[in-house]
mmJSON file of the N, C-alpha and C atoms, coordinates in Angstrom:
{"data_MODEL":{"atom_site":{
"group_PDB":["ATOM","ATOM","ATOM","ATOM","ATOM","ATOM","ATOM","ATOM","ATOM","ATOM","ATOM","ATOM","ATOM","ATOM","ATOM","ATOM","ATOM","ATOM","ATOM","ATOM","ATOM","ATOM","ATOM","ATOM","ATOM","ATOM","ATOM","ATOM","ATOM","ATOM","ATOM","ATOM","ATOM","ATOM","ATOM","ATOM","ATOM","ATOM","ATOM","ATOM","ATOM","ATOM","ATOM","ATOM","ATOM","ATOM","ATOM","ATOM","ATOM","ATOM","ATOM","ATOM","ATOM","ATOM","ATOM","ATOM","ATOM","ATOM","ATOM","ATOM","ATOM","ATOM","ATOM","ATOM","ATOM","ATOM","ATOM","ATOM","ATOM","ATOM","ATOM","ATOM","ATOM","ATOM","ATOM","ATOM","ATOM","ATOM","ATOM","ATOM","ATOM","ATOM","ATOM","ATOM","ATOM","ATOM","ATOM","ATOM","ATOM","ATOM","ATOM","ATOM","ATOM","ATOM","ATOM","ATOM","ATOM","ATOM","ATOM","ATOM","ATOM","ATOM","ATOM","ATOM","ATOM","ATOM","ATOM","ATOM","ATOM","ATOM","ATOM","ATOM","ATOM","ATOM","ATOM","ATOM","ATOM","ATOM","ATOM","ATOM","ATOM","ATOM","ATOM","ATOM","ATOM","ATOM","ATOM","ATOM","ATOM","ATOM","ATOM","ATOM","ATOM","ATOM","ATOM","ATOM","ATOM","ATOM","ATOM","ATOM","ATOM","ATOM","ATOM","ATOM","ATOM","ATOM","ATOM","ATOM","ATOM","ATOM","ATOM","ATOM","ATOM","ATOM","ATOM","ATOM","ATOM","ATOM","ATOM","ATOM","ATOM","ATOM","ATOM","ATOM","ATOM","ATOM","ATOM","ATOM","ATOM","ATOM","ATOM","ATOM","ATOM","ATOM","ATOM","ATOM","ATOM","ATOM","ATOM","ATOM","ATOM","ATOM","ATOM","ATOM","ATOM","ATOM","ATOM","ATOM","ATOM","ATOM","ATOM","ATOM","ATOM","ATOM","ATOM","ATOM","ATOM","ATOM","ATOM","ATOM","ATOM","ATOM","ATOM","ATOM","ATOM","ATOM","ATOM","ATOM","ATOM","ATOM","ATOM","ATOM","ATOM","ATOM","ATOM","ATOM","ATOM","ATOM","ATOM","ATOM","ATOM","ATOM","ATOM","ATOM","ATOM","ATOM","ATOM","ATOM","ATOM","ATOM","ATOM"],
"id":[1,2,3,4,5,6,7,8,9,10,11,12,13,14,15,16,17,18,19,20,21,22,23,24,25,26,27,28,29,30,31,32,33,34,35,36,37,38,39,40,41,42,43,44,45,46,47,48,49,50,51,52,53,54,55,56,57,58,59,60,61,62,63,64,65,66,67,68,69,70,71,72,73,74,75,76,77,78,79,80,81,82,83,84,85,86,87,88,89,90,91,92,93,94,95,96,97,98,99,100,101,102,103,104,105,106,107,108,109,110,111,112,113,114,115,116,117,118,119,120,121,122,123,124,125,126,127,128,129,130,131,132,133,134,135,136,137,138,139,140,141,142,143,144,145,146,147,148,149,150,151,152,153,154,155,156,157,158,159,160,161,162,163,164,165,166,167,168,169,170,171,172,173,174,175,176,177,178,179,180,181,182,183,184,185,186,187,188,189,190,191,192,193,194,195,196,197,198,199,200,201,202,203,204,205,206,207,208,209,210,211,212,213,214,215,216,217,218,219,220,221,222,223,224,225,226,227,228,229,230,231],
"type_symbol":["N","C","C","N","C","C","N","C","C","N","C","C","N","C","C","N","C","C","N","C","C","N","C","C","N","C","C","N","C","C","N","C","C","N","C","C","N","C","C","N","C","C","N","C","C","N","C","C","N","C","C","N","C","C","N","C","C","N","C","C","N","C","C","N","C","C","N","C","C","N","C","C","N","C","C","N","C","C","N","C","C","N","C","C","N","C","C","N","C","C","N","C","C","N","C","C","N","C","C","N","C","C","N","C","C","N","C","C","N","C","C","N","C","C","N","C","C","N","C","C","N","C","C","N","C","C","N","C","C","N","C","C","N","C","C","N","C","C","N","C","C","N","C","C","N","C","C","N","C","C","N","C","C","N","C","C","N","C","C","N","C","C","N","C","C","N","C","C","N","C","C","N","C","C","N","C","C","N","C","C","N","C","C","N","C","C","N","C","C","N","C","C","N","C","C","N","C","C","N","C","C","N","C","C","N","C","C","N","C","C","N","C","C","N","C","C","N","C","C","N","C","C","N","C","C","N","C","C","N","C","C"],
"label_atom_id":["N","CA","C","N","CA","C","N","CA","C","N","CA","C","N","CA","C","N","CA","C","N","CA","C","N","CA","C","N","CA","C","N","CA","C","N","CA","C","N","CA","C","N","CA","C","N","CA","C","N","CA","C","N","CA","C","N","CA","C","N","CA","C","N","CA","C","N","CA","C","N","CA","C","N","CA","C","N","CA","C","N","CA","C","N","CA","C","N","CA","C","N","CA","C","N","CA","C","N","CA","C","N","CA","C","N","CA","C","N","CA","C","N","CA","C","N","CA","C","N","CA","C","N","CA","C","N","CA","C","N","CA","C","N","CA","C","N","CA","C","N","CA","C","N","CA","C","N","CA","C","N","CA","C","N","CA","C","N","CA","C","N","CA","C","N","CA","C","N","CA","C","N","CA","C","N","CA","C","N","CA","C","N","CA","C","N","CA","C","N","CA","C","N","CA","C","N","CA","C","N","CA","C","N","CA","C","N","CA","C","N","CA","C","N","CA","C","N","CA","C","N","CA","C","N","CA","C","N","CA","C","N","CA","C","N","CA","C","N","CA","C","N","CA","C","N","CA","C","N","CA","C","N","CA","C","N","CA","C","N","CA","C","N","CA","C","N","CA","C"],
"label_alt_id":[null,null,null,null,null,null,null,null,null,null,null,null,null,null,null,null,null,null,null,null,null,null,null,null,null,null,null,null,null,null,null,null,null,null,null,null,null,null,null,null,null,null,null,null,null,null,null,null,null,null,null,null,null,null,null,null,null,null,null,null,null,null,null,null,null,null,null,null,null,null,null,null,null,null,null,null,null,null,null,null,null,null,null,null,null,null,null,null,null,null,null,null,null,null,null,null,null,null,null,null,null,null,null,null,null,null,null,null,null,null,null,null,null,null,null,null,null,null,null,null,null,null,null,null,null,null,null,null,null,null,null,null,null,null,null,null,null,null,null,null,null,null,null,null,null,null,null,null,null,null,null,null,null,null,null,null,null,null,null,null,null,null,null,null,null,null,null,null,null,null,null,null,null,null,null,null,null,null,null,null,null,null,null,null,null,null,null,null,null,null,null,null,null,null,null,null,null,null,null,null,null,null,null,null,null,null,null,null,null,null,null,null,null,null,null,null,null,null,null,null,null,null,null,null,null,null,null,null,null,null,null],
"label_comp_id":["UNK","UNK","UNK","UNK","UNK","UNK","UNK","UNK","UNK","UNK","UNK","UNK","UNK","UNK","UNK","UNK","UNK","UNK","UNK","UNK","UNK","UNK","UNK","UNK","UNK","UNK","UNK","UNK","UNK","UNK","UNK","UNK","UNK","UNK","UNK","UNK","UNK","UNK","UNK","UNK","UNK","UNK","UNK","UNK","UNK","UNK","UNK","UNK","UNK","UNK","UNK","UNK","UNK","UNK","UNK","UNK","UNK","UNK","UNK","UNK","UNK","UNK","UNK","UNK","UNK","UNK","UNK","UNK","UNK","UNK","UNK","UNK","UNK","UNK","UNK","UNK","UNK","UNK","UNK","UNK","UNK","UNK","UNK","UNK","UNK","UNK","UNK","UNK","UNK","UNK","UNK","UNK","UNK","UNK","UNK","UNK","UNK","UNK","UNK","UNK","UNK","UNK","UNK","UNK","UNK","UNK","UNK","UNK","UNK","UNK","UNK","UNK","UNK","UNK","UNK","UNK","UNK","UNK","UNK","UNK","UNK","UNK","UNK","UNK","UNK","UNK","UNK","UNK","UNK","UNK","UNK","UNK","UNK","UNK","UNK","UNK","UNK","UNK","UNK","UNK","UNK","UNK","UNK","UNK","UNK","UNK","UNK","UNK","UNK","UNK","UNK","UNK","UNK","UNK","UNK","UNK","UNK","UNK","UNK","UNK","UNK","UNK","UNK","UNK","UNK","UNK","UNK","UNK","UNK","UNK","UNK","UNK","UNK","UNK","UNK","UNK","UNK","UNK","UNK","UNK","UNK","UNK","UNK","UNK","UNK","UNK","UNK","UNK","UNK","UNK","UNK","UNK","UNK","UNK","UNK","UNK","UNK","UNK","UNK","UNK","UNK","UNK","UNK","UNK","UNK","UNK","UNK","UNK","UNK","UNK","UNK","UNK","UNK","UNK","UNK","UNK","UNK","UNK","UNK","UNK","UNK","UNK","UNK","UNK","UNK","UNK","UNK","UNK","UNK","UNK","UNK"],
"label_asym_id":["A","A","A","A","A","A","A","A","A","A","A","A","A","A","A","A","A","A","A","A","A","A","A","A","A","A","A","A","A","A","A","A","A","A","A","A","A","A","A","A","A","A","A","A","A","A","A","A","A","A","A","A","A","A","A","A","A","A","A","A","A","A","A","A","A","A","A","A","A","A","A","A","A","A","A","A","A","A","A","A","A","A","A","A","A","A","A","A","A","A","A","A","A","A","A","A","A","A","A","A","A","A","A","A","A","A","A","A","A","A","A","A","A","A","A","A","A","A","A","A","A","A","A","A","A","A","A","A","A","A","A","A","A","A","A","A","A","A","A","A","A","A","A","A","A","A","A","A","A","A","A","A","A","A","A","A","A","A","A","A","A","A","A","A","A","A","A","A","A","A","A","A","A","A","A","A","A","A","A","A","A","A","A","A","A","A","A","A","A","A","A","A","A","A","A","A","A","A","A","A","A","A","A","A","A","A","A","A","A","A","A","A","A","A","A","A","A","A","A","A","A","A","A","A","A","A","A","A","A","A","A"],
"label_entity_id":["1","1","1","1","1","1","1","1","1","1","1","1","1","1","1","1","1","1","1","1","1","1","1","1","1","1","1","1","1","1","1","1","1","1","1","1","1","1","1","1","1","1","1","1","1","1","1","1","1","1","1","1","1","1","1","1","1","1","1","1","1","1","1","1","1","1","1","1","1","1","1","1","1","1","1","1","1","1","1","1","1","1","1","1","1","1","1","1","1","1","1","1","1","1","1","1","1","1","1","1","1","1","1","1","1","1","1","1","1","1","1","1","1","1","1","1","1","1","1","1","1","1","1","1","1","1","1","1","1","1","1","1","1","1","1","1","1","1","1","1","1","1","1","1","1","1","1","1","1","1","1","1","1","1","1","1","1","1","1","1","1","1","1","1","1","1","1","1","1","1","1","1","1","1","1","1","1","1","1","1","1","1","1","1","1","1","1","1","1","1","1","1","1","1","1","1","1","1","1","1","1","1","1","1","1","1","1","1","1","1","1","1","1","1","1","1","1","1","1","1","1","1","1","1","1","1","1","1","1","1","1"],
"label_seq_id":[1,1,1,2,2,2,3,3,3,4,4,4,5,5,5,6,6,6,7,7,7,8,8,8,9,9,9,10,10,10,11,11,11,12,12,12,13,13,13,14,14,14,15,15,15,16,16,16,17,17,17,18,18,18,19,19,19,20,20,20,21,21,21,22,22,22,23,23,23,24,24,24,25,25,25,26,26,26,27,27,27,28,28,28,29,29,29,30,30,30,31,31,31,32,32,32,33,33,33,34,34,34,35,35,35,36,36,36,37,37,37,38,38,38,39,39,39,40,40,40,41,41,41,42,42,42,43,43,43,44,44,44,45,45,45,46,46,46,47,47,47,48,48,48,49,49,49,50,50,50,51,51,51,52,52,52,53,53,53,54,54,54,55,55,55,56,56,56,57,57,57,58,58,58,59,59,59,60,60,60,61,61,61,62,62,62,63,63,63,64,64,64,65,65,65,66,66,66,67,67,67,68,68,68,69,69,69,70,70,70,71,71,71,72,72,72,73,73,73,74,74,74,75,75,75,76,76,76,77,77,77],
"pdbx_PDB_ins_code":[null,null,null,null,null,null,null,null,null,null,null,null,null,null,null,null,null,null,null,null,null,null,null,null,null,null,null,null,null,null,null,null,null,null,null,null,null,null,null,null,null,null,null,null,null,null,null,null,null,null,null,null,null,null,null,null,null,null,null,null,null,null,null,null,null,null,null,null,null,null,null,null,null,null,null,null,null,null,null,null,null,null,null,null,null,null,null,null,null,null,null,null,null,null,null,null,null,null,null,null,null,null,null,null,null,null,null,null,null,null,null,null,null,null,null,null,null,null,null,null,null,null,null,null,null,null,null,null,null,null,null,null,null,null,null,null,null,null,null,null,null,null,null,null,null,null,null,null,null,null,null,null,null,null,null,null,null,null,null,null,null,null,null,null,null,null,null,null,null,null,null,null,null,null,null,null,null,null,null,null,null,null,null,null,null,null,null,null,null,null,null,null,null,null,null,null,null,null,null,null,null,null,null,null,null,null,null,null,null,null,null,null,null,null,null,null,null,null,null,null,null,null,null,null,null,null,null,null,null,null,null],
"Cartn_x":[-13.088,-12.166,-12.854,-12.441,-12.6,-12.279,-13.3,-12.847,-12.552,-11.336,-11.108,-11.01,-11.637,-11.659,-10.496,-9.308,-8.725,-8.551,-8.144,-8.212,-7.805,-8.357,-8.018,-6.868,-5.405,-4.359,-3.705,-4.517,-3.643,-3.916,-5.059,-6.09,-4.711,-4.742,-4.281,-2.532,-2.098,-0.686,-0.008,-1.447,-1.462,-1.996,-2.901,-3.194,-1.962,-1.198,-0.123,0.906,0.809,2.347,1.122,0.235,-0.492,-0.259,-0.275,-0.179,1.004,1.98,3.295,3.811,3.343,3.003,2.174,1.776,0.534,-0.692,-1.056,-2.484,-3.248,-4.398,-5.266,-6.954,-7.076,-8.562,-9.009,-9.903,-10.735,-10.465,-10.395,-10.596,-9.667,-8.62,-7.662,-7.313,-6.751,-6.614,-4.912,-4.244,-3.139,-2.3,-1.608,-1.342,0.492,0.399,1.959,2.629,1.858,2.776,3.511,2.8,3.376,3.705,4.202,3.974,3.254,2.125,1.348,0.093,-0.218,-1.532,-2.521,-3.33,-4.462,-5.177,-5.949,-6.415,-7.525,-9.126,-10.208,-10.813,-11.134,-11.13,-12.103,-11.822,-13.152,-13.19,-14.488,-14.339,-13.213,-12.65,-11.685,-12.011,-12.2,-12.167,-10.601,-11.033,-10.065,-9.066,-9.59,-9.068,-8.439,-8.835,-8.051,-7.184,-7.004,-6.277,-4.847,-5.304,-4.157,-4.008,-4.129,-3.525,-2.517,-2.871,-2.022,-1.043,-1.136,0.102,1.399,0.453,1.293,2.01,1.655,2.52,3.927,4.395,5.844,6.52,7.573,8.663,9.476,10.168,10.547,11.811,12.798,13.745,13.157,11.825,11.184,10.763,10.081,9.666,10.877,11.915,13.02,14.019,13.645,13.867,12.844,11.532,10.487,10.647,11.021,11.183,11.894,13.312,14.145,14.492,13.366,12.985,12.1,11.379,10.58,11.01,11.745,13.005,13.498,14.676,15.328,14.498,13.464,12.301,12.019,12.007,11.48,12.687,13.829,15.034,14.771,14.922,14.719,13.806,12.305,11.704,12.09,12.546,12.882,13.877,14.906,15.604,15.745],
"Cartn_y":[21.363,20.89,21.007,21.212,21.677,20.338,19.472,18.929,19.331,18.357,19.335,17.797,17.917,17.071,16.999,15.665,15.649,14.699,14.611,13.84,12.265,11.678,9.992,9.487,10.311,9.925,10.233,11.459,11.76,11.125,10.532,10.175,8.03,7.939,6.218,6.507,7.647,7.564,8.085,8.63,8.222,7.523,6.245,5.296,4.07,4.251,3.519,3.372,4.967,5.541,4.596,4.926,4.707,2.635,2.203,0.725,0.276,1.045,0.566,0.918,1.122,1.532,0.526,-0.404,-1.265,-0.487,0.392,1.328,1.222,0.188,0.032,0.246,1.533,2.065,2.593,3.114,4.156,5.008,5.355,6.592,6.937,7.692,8.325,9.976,10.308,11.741,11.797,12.892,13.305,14.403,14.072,15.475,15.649,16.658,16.927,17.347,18.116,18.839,18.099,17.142,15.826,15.016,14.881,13.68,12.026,12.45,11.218,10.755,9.715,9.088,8.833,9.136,8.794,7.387,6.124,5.684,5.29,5.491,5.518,3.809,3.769,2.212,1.71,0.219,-0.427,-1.696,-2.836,-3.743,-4.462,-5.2,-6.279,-7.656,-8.585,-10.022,-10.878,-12.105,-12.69,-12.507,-12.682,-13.059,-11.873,-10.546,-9.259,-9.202,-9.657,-9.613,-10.786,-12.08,-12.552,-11.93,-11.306,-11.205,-9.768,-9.365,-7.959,-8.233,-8.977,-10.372,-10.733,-10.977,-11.746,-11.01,-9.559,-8.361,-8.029,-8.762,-8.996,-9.226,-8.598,-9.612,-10.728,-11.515,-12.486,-11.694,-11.031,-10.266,-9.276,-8.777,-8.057,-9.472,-10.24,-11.416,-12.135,-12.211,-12.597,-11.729,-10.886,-9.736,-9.134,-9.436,-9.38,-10.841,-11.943,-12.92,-12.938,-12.541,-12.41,-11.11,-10.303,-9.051,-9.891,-10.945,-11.372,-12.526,-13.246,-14.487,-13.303,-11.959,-11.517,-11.074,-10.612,-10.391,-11.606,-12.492,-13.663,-13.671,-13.819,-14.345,-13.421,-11.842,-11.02,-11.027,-11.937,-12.167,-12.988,-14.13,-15.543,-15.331,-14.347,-13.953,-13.507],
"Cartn_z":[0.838,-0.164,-1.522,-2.51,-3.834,-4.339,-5.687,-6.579,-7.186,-8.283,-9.396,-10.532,-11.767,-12.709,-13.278,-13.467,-14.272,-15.616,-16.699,-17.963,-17.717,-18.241,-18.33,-17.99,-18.586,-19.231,-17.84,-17.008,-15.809,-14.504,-14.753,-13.772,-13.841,-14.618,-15.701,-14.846,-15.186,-14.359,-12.92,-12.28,-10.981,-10.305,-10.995,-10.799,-10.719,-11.648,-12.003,-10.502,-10.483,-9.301,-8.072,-7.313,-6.358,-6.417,-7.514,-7.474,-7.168,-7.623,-7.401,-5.82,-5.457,-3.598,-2.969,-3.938,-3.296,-2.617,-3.534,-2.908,-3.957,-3.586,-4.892,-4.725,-3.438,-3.296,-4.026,-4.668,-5.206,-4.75,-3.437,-3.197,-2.099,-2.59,-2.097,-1.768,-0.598,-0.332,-0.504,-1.257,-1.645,-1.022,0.078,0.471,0.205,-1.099,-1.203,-0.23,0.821,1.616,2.614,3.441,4.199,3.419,2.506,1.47,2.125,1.603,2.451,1.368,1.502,1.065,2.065,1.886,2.66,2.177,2.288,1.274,2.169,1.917,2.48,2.423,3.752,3.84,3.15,2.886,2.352,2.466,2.812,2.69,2.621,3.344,2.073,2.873,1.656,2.032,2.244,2.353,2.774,1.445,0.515,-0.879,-1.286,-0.529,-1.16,-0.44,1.258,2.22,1.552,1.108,0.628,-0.695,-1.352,-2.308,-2.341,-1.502,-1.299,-0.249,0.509,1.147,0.25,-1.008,-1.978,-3.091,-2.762,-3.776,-3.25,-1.896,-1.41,-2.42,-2.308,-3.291,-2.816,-3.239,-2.403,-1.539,-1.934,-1.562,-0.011,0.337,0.549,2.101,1.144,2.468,3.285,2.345,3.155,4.641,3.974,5.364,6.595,6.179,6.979,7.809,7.745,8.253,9.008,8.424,9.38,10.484,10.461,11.467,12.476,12.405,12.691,13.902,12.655,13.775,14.732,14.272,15.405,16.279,16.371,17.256,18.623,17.65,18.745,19.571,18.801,19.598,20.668,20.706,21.913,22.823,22.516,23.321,24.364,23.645,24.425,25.641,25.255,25.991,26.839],
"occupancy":[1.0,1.0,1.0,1.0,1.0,1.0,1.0,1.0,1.0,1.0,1.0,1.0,1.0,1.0,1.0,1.0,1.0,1.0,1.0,1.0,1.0,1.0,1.0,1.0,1.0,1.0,1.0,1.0,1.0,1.0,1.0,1.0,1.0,1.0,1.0,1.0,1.0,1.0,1.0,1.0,1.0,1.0,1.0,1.0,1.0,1.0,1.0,1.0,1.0,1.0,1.0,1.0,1.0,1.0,1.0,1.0,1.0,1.0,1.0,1.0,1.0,1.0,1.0,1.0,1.0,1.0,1.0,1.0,1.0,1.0,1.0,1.0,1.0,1.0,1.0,1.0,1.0,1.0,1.0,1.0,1.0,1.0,1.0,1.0,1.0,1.0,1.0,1.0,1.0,1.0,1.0,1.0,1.0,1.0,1.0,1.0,1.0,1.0,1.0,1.0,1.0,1.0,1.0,1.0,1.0,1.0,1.0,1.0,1.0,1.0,1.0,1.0,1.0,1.0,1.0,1.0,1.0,1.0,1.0,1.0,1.0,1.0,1.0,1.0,1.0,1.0,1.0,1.0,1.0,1.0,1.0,1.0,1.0,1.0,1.0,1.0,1.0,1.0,1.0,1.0,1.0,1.0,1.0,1.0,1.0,1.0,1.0,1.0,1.0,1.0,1.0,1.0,1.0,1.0,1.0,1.0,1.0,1.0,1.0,1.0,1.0,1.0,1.0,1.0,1.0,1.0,1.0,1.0,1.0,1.0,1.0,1.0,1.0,1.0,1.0,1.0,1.0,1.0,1.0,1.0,1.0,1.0,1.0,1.0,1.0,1.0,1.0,1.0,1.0,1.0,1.0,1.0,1.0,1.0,1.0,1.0,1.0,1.0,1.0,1.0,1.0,1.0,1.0,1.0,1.0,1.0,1.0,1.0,1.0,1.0,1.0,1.0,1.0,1.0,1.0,1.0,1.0,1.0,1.0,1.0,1.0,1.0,1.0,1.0,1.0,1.0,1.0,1.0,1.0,1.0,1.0],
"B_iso_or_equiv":[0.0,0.0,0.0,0.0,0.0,0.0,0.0,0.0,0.0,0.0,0.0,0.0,0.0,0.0,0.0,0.0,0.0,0.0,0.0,0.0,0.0,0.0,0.0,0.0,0.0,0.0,0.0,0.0,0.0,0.0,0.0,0.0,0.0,0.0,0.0,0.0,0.0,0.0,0.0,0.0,0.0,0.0,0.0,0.0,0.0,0.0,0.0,0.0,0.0,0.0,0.0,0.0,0.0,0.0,0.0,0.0,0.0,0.0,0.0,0.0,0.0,0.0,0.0,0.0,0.0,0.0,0.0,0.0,0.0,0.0,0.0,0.0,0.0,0.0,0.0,0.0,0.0,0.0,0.0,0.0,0.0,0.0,0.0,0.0,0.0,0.0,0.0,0.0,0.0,0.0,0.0,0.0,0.0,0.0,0.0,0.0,0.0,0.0,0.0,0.0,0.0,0.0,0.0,0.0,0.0,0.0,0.0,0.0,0.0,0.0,0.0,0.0,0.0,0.0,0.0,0.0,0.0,0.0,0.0,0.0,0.0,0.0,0.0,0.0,0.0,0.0,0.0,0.0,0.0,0.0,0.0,0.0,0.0,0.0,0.0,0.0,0.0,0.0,0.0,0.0,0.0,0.0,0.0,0.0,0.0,0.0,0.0,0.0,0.0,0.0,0.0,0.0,0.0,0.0,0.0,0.0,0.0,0.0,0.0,0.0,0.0,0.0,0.0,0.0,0.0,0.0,0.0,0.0,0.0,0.0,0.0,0.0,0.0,0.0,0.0,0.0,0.0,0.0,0.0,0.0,0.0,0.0,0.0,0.0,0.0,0.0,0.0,0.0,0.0,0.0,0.0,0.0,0.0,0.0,0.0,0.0,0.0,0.0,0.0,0.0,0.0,0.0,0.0,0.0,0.0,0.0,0.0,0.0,0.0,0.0,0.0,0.0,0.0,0.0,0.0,0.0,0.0,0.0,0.0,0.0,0.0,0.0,0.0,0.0,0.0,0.0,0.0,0.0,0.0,0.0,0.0],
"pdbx_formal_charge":[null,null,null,null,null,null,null,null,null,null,null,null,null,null,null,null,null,null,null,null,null,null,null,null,null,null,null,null,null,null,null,null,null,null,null,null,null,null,null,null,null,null,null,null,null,null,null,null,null,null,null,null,null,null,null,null,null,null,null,null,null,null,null,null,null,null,null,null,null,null,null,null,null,null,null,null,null,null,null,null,null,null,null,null,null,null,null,null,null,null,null,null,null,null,null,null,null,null,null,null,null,null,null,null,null,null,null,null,null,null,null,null,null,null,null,null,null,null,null,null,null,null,null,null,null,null,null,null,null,null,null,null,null,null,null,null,null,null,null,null,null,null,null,null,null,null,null,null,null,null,null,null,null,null,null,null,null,null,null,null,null,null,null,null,null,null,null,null,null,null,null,null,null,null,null,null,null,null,null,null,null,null,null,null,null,null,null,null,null,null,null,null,null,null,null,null,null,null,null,null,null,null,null,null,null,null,null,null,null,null,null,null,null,null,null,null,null,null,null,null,null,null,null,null,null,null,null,null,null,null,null],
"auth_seq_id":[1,1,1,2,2,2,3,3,3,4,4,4,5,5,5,6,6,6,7,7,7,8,8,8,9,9,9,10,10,10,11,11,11,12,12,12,13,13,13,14,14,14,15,15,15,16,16,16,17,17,17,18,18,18,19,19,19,20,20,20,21,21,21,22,22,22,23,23,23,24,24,24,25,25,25,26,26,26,27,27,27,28,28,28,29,29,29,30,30,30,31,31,31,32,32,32,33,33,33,34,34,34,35,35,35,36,36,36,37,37,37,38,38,38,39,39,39,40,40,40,41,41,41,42,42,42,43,43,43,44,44,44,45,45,45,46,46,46,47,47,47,48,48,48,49,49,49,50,50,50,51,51,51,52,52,52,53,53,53,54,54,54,55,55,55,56,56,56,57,57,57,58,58,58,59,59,59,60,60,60,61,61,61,62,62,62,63,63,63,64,64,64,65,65,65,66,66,66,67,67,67,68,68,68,69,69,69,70,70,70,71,71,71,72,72,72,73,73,73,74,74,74,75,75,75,76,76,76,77,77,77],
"auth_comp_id":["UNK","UNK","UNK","UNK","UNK","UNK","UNK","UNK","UNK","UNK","UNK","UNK","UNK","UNK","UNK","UNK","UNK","UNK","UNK","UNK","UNK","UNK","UNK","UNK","UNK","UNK","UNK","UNK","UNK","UNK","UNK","UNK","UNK","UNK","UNK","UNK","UNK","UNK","UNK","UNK","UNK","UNK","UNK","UNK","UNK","UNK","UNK","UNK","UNK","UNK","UNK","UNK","UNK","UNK","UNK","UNK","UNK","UNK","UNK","UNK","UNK","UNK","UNK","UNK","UNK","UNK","UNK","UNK","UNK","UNK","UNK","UNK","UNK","UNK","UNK","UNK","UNK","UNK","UNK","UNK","UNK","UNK","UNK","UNK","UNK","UNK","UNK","UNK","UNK","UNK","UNK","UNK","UNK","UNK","UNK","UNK","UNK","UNK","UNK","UNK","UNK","UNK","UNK","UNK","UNK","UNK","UNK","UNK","UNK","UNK","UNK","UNK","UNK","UNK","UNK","UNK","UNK","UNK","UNK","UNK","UNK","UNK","UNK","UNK","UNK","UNK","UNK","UNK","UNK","UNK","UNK","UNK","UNK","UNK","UNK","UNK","UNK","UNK","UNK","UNK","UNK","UNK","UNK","UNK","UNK","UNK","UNK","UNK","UNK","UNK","UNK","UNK","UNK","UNK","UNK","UNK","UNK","UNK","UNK","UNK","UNK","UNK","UNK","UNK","UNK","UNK","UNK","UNK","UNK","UNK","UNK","UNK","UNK","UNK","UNK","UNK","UNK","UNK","UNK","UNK","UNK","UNK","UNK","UNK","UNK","UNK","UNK","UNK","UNK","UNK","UNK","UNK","UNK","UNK","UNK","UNK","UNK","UNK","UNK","UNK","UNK","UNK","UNK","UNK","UNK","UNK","UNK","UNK","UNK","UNK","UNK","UNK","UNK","UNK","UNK","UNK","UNK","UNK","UNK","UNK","UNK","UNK","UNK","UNK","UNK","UNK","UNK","UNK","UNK","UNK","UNK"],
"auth_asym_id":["A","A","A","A","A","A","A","A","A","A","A","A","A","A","A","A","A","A","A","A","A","A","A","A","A","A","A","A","A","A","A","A","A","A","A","A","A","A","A","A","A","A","A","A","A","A","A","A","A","A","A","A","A","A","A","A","A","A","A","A","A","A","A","A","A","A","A","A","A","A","A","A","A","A","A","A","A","A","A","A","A","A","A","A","A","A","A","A","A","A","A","A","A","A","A","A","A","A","A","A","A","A","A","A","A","A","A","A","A","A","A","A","A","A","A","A","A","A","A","A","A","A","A","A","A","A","A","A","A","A","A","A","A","A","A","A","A","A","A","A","A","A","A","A","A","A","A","A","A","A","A","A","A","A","A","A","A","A","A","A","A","A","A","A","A","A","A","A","A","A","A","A","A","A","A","A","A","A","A","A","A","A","A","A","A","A","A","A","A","A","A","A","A","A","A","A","A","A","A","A","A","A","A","A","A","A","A","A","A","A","A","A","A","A","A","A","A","A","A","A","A","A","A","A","A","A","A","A","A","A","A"],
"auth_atom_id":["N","CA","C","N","CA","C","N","CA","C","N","CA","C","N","CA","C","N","CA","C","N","CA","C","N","CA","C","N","CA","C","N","CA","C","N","CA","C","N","CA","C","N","CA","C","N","CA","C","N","CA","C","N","CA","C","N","CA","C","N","CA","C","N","CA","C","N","CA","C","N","CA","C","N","CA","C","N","CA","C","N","CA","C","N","CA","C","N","CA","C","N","CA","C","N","CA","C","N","CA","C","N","CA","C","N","CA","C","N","CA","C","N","CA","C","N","CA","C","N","CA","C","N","CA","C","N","CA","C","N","CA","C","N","CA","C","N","CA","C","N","CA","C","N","CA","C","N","CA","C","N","CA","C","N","CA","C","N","CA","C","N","CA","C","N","CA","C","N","CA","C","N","CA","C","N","CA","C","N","CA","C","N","CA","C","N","CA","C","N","CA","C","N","CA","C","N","CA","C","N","CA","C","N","CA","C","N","CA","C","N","CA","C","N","CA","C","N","CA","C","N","CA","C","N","CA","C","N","CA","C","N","CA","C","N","CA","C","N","CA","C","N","CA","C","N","CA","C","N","CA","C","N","CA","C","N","CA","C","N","CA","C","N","CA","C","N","CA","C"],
"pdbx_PDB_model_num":[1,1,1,1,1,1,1,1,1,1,1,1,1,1,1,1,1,1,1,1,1,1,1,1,1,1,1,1,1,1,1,1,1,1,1,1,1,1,1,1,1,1,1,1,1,1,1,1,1,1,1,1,1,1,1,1,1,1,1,1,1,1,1,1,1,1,1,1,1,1,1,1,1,1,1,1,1,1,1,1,1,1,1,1,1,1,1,1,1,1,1,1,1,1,1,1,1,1,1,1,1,1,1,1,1,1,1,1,1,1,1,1,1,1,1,1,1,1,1,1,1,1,1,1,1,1,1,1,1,1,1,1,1,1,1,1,1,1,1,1,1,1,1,1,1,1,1,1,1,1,1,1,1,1,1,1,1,1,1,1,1,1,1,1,1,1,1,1,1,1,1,1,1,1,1,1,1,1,1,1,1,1,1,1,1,1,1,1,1,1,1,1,1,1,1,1,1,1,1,1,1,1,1,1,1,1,1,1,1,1,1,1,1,1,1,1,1,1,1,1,1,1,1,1,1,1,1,1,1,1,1]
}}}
């Protein structure tokens, strides 16, 4: 694989796009063709673990909950 250097300004607004995805590694692989992110693991503490928990929206947690309730219900059943 080939690096290739790019400028601040381009480097600052795919940093931007990658956050708004909740992807906030250093070090990421880009593949247009699958459209996929790769994002290379690292450490995380408890404190990074909740806080990237907490980038839900509430609209977002309210439906994960309730995937969650209908889940159980099918267990119980």
């Amino acid at each position: 694989m080939i690096s290739k250097k790019m400028d601040q300004q381009a480097a600052s607004a795919i940093k931007s796009i990658l956050q708004k995805l909740n992807i906030n590694n250093s070090r990421v692989l880009i593949d247009l063709e699958k459209q996929t992110v790769e994002a290379q693991e690292e450490d995380c503490s408890v404190d990074d673990l909740l806080e990237a928990a907490g980038s839900l929206t509430p609209e977002r947690g309210k439906e994960l909950l309730e995937e969650v309730n209908r889940s159980r219900e099918d267990w119980n059943a």
